[in-house]
C-alpha positions in Angstrom: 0.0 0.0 0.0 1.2 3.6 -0.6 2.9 5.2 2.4 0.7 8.3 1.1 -2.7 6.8 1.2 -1.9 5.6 4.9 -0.9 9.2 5.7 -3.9 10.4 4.3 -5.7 7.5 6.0 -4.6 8.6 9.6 -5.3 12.2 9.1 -8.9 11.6 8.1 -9.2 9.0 11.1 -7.5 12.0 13.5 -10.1 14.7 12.4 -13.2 12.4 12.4 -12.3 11.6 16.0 -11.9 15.3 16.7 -15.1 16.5 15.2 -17.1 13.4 16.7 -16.0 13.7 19.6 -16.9 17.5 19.8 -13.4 19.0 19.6 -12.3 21.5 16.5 -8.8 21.7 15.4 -7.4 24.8 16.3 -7.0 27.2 13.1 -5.0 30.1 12.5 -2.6 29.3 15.5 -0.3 32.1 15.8 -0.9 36.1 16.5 -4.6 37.4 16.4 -5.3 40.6 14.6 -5.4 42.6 17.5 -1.8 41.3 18.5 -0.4 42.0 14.8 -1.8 45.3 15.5 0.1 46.1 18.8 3.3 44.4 17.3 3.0 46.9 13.4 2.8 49.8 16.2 5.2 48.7 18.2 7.7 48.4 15.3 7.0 52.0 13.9 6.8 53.8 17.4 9.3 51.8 19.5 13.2 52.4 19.2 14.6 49.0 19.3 17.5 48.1 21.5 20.8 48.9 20.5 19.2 51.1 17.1 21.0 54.0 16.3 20.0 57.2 17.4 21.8 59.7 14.5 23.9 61.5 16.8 26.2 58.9 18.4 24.5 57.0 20.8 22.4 53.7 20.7 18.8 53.2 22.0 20.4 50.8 25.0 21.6 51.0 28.7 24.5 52.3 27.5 23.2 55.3 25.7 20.9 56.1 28.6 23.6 56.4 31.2 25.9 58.6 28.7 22.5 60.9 28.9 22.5 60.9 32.3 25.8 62.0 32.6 25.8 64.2 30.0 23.0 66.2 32.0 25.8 66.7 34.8 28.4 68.2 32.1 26.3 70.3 30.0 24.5 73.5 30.4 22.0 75.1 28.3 23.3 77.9 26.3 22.1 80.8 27.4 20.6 81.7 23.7 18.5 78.3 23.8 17.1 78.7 27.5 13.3 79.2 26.0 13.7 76.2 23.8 14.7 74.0 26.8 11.7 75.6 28.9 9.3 74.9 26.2 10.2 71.3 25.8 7.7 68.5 27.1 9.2 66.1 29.0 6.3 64.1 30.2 7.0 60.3 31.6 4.4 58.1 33.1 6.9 57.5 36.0 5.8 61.2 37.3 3.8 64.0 36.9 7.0 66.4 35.7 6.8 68.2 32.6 8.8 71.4 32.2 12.3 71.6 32.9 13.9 74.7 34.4 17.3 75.8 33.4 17.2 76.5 37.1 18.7 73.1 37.8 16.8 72.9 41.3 13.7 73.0 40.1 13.6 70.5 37.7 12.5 66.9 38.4 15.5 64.4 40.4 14.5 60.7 38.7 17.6 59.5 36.7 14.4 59.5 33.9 14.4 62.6 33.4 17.6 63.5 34.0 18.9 61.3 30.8 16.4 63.6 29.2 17.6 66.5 30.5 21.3 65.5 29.3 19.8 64.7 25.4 18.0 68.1 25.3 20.9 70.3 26.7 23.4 68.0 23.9 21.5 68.6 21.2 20.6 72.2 21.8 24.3 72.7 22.3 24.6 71.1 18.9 22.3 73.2 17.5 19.2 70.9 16.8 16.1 73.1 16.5 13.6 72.8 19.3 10.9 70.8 17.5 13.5 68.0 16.6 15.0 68.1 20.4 11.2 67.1 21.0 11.3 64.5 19.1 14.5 63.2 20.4 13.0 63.5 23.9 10.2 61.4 22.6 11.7 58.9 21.1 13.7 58.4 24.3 10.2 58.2 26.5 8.7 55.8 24.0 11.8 53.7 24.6 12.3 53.7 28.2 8.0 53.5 28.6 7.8 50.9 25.8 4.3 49.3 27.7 2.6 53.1 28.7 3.3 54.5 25.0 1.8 51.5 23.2 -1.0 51.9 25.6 -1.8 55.6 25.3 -0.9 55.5 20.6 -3.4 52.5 21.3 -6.1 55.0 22.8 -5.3 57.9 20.4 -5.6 56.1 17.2 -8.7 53.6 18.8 -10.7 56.7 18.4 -9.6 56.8 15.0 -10.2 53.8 13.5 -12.3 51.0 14.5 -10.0 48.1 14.2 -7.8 49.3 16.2 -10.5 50.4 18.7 -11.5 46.5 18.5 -7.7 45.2 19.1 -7.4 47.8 21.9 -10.8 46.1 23.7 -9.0 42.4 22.7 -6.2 43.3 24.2 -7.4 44.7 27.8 -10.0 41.9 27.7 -6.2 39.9 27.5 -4.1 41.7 29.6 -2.1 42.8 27.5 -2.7 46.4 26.8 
């Protein structure tokens, strides 16, 4: 008999015994739409580790803690004080969001202090304000990865009703 025809055989057998006995074959194992969803936005919004930044540094541990301690050697030139007081540095961590160039007033956590060290670099380097923003986002979206899936989740669920559906899939999971 042909190996083939007894493959075929057994396979037939396997599903009539699943579907008799009430039990489907799962279908379609893998991601559901809603987690292809999250993962297509996680891709476009979330630095990956290691990625280059443009100006040096890599998205990694690394990179954060040359921030951090660039924040303790820089200053803010004098000429680029407003566009350091104009910069949002919101984190989910705390409810900071202006810096100061009046170092004392400005939020302690090592957070915000890497940010602090990026905006004062890249002002030094002459970076106009709206791409410094940028920078510091990019930065937040790394460090936050979970909180900034969650809140582009929110913003673009009101959007477009797919991704208002994945967002429900996904809390109903625990996963967003």
């Amino acid at each position: 008999m042909d190996l083939r025809l007894i493959a075929v055989a057994i396979v037939s057998l396997a599903l009539g015994f699943l579907l008799a006995s009430g039990l489907r074959p799962e279908v379609g194992v893998g991601p559901s739409e809603a987690e292809r969803i999250l993962e297509r936005l996680r891709r476009e919004i979330i630095p990956e580790e290691g990625s280059p930044t443009g100006y040096g540094i890599a998205f990694s541990e690394a990179g954060y803690q040359t921030l951090v301690a660039k924040n303790r050697t820089l200053s803010v030139p004098p000429e680029r004080a407003d566009d350091f007081e104009g910069l949002d540095m919101s984190l989910p961590c705390c409810p900071f969001q202006s810096p100061s160039v009046d170092e004392a007033k400005n939020c302690p956590c090592e957070h915000h202090q890497a940010l602090y060290g990026l905006a004062k670099w890249l002002l030094q380097e002459d970076y106009p304000a709206d791409r410094v923003q940028e920078e510091v986002a990019r930065w937040s979206r790394y460090l936050f990865p979970k909180e900034a899936l969650r809140a582009e989740m929110e913003r673009r669920a009101k959007l477009d009703p797919a991704v208002e559906a994945a967002l429900e899939e996904l809390k109903a999971k625990g996963k967003c």
